[in-house]
C-alpha positions as CSV (number, residue, x, y, z in Angstrom):
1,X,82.8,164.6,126.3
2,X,85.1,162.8,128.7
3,X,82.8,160.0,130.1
4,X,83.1,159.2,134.1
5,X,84.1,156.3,135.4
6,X,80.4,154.5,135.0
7,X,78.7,154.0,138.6
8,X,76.7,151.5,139.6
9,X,73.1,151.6,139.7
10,X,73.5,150.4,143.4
11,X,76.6,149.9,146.2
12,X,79.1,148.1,144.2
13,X,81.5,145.6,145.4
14,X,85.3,146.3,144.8
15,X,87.7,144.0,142.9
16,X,91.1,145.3,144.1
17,X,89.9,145.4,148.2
18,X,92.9,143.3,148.6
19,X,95.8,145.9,148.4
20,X,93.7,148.9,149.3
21,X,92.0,147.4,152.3
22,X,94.8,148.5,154.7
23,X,94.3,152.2,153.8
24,X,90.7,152.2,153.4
25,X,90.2,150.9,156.8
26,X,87.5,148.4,156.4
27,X,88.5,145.3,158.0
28,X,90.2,143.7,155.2
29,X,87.2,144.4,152.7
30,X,85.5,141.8,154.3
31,X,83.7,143.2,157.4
32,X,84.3,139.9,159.9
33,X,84.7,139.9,163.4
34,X,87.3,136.8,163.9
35,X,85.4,134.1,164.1
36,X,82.6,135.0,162.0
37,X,84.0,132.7,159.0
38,X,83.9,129.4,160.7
39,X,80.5,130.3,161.6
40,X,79.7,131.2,158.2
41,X,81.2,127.5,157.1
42,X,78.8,125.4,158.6
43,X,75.5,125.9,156.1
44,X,77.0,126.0,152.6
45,X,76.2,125.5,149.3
46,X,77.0,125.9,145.2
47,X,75.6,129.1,144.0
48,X,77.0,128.9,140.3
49,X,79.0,126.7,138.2
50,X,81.5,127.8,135.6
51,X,82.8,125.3,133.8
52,X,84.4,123.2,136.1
53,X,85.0,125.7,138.5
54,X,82.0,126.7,141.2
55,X,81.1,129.4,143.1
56,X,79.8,128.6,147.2
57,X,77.0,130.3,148.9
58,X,79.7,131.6,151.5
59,X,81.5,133.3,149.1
60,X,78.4,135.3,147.8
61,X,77.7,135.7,151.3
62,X,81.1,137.1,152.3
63,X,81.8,139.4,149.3
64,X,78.3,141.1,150.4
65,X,78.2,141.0,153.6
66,X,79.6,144.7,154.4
67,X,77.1,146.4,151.7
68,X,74.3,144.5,152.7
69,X,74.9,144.7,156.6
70,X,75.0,149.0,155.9
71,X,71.8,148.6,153.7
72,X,70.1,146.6,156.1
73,X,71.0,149.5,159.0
74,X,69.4,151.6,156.6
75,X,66.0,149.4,156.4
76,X,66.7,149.5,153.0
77,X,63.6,146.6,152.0
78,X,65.3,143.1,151.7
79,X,64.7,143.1,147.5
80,X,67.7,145.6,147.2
81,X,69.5,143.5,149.5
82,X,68.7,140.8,147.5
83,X,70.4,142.5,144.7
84,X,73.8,143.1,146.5
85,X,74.1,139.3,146.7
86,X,73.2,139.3,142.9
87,X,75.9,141.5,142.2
88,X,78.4,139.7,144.6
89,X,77.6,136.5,142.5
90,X,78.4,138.4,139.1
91,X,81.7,139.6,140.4
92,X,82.7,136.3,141.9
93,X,81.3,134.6,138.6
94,X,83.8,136.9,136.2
95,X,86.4,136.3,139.1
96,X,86.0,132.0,137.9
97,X,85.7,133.6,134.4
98,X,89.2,134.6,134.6
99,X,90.8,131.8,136.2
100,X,89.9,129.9,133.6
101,X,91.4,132.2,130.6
102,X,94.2,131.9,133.2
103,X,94.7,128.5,133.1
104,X,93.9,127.6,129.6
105,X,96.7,130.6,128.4
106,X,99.0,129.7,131.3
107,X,99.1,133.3,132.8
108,X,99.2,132.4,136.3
109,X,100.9,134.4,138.9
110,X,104.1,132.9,140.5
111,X,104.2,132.6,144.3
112,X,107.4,135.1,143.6
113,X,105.0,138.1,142.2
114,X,102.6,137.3,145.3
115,X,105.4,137.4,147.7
116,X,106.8,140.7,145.7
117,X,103.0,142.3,145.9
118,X,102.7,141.5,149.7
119,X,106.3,143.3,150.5
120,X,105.0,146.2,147.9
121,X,101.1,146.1,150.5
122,X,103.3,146.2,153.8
123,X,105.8,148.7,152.7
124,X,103.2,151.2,151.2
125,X,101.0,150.9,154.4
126,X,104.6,151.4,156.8
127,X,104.7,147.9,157.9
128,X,106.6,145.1,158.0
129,X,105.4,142.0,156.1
130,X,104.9,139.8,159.8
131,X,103.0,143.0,160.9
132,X,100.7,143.0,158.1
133,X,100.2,138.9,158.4
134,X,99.4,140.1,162.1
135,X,96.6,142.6,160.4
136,X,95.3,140.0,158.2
137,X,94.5,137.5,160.5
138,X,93.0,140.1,163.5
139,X,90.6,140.1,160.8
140,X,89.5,136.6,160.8
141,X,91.6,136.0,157.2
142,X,94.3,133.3,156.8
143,X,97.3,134.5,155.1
144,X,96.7,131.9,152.7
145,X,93.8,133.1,152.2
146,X,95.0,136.4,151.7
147,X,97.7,135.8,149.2
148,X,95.0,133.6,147.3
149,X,92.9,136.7,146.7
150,X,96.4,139.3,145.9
151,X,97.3,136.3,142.6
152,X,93.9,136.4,141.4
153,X,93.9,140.0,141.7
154,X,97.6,140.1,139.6
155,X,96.0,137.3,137.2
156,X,93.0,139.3,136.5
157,X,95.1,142.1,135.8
158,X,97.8,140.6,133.4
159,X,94.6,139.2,132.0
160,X,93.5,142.8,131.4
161,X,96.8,143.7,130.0
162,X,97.0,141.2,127.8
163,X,94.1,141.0,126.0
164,X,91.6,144.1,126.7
165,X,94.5,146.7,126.7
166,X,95.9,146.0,123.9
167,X,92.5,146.9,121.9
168,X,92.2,150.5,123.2
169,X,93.5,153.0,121.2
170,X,93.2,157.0,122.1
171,X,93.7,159.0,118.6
172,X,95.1,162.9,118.9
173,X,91.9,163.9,117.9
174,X,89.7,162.5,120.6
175,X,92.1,163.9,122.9
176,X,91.5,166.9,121.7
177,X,88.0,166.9,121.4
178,X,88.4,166.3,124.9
179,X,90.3,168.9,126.0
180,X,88.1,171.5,124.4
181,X,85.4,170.3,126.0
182,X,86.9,170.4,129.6
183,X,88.8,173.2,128.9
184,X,87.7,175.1,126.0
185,X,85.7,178.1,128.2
186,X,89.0,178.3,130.5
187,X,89.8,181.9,131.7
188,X,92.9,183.2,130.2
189,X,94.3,184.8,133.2
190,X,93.1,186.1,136.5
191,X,93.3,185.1,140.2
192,X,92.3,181.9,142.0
193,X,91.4,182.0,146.2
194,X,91.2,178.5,148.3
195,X,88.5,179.0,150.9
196,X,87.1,177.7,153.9
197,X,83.7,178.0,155.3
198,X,81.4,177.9,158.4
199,X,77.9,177.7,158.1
200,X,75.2,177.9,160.9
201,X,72.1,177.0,160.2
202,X,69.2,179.6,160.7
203,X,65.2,179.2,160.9
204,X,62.8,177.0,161.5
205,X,63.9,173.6,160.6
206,X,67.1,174.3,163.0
207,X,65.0,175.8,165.8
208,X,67.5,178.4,166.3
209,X,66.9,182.2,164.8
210,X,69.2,184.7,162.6
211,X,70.8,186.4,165.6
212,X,71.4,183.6,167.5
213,X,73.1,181.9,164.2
214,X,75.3,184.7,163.6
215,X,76.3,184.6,167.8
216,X,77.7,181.3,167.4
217,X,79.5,181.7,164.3
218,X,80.7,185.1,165.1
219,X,82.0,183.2,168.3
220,X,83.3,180.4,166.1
221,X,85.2,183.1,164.0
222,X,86.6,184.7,167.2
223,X,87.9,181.9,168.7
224,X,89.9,180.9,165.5
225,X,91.1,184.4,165.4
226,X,92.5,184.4,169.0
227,X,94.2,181.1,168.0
228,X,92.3,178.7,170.2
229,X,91.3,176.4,167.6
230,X,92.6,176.1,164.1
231,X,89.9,176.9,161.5
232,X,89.3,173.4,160.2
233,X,88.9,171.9,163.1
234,X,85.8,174.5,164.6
235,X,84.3,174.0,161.1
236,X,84.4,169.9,162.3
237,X,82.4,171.3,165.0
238,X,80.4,173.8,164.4
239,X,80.0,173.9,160.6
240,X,76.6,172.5,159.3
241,X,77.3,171.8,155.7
242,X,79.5,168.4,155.4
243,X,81.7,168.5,158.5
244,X,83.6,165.7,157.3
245,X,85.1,168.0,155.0
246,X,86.2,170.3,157.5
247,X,85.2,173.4,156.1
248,X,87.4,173.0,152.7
249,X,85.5,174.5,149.5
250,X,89.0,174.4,147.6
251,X,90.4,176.6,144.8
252,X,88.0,178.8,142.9
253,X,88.7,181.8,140.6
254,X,87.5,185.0,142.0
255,X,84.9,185.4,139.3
256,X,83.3,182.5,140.0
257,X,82.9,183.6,143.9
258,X,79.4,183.4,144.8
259,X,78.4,186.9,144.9
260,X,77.9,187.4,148.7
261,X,81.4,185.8,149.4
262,X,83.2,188.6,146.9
263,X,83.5,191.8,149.4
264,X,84.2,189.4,152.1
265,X,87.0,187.9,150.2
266,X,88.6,190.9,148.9
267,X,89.6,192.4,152.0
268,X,90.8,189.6,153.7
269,X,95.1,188.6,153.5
270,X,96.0,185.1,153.6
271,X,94.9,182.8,156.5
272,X,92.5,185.8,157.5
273,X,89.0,185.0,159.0
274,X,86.0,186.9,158.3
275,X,83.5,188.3,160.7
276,X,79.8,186.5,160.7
277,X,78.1,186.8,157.3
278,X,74.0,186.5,157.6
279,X,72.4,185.4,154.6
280,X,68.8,183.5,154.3
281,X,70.0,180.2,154.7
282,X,72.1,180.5,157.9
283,X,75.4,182.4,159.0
284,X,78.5,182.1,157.6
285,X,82.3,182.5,158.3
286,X,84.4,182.4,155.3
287,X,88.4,181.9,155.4
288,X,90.7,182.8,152.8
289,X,93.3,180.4,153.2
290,X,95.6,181.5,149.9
291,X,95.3,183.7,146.3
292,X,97.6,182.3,143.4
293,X,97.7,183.9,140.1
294,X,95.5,181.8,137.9
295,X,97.0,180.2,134.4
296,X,95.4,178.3,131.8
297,X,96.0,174.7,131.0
298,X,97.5,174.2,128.3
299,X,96.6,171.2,126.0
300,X,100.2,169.4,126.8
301,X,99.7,170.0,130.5
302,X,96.3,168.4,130.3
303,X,96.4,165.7,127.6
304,X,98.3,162.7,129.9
305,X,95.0,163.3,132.2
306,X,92.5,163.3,129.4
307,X,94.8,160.1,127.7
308,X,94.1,158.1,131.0
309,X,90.5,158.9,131.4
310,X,89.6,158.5,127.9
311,X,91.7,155.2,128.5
312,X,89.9,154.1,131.3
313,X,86.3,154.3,130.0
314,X,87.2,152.5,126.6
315,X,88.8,149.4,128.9
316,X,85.4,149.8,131.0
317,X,83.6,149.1,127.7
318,X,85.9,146.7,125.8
319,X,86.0,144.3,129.2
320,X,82.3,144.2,128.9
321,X,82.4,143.3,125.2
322,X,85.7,140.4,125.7
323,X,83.8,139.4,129.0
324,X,80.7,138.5,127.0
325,X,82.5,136.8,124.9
326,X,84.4,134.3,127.4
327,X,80.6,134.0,128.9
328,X,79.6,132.6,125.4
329,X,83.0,129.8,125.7
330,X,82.4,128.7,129.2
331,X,79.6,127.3,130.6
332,X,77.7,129.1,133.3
333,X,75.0,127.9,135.1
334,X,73.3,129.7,138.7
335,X,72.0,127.5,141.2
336,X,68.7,128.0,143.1
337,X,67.6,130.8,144.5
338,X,70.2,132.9,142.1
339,X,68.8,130.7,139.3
340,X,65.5,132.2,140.8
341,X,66.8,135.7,141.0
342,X,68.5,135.6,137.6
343,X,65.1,134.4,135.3
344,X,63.2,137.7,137.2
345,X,62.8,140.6,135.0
């Protein structure tokens, strides 16, 4: 089996928010108004040592401030929130971790690879390197700042490189095994349809009957058909099954159709719209945006994939094991109320 990516039994915190916070749109990964850091400088304290290095109060507080702030929308009860700051403190902690292998193997970044990765950020995002300086500090960071966090994020990962990678090892059989797992019950020919799909909700927890369900997505099917709105769009309207997805179900083979979307399906041509479909749950409108003739994936197609997820999970589980390790070399110590936090079961 072909192991995920493992999740975290709670929001976690992202190392590499420095070059994807630009795309991902969240303020920088840090969630500050400008301003909000000086304020945040005036109480501080030491929340861990590591070796010689330590970790401040502020810094726990920053890293978890845009989990916590959601969770605390949420009413989520202050324990959990207590445990985003946990986690903050472990990330920050392996962050000090590494800087230390860093500087004892000398495998620090120049300010040449930082000023290569900030071009690289800037260019990928369709901006100039003064315009994403500009973007930076809107958002209450120092450029300093900034380029601190991109060389620890390049130091962690030559780090990785250097001595995780170079332990994993993906044999031709595991990849098989693999393979025959995902796609071992693969249909050997056949026809594939991408679809879209309106949904109206129908009884009583959406105070509206059947007929007045299938009005308005009859209506919604009609309008689309009369080219007044495109189909994604009056699904981001009307559609009450994840709107944010605009109506896309994506590519599905036609014998794995649900059922009561089959007649519907067959008769329709490409970018067709169906009429209003009633079934128990609610009304649906179904749109067959194209068919492609379906072929199997071969083992060769699939095993660069498979090679980088397998990959992946064995790095996830060798960091872990060369992480304890370093813990074991360095000292580490929490301070108060993470000292507190850390001796609960």
């Amino acid at each position: 089996m072909i192991p995920e990516r493992p999740s975290c039994p709670r929001p976690c915190l992202p190392w590499n928010w420095a070059r994807n916070v630009l795309t991902a749109g969240i303020a920088l990964g840090l969630g500050l108004a400008p301003g909000a850091r000086a304020a945040e400088m005036l109480i501080d304290g030491i929340a861990a040592q590591v070796g010689h290095r330590y970790v401040l109060i502020s810094e726990v507080e920053e890293l978890a401030r845009p989990v916590a702030e959601r969770m605390r929308a949420a009413n989520a009860p202050a324990s959990e929130i207590g445990k985003v700051r946990d986690e903050a403190l472990d990330r920050l902690i392996e962050a000090k971790l590494i800087e230390a292998i860093v500087t004892r193997l000398e495998m620090e970044a120049s300010e040449e690879e930082v000023d290569n990765t900030v071009r690289s950020i800037a260019a990928d995002n369709g901006l100039t390197v003064e315009q994403l300086q500009a973007s930076v500090e809107s958002h209450g960071l120092t450029l300093k700042e900034y380029r601190g966090k991109l060389k620890g994020e390049l130091e962690r990962s030559r780090v990785l490189n250097s001595l995780v990678r170079s332990r994993v090892r993906i044999e031709e059989e595991e990849l098989k095994l693999a393979y025959l797992e995902r796609f071992g019950n693969q249909r050997q020919g056949g026809e594939q349809a991408q679809l879209r799909h309106i949904m109206v909700a129908a009884g009583e927890e959406s105070g509206r009957d059947e007929r007045t369900a299938c009005l308005i997505a009859q209506d919604a099917a009609d309008q689309v058909r009369a080219g007044n709105m495109e189909f994604r769009e009056m699904a981001r309207r009307v559609t009450e099954m994840n709107p944010e997805q605009e109506g896309e179900l994506g590519w599905f083979h036609t014998d794995e159709i649900a059922p009561w979307m089959t007649d519907a399906v067959a008769n329709l041509q490409d970018g067709e719209v169906s009429d209003a479909i009633s079934m128990p749950f609610g009304c649906n409108v179904l749109q067959l945006v194209a068919r492609r003739t379906f072929s199997p994936v071969s083992f060769e197609q699939a095993a660069p994939q498979l090679r980088e997820e397998l990959s992946r999970h064995k790095m996830e589980k060798e960091y872990i094991r060369w992480l304890e390790t370093v813990r074991k070399q360095i000292y580490v110590s929490r301070k108060g109320i993470y000292a507190e936090a850390s001796a609960r079961p």
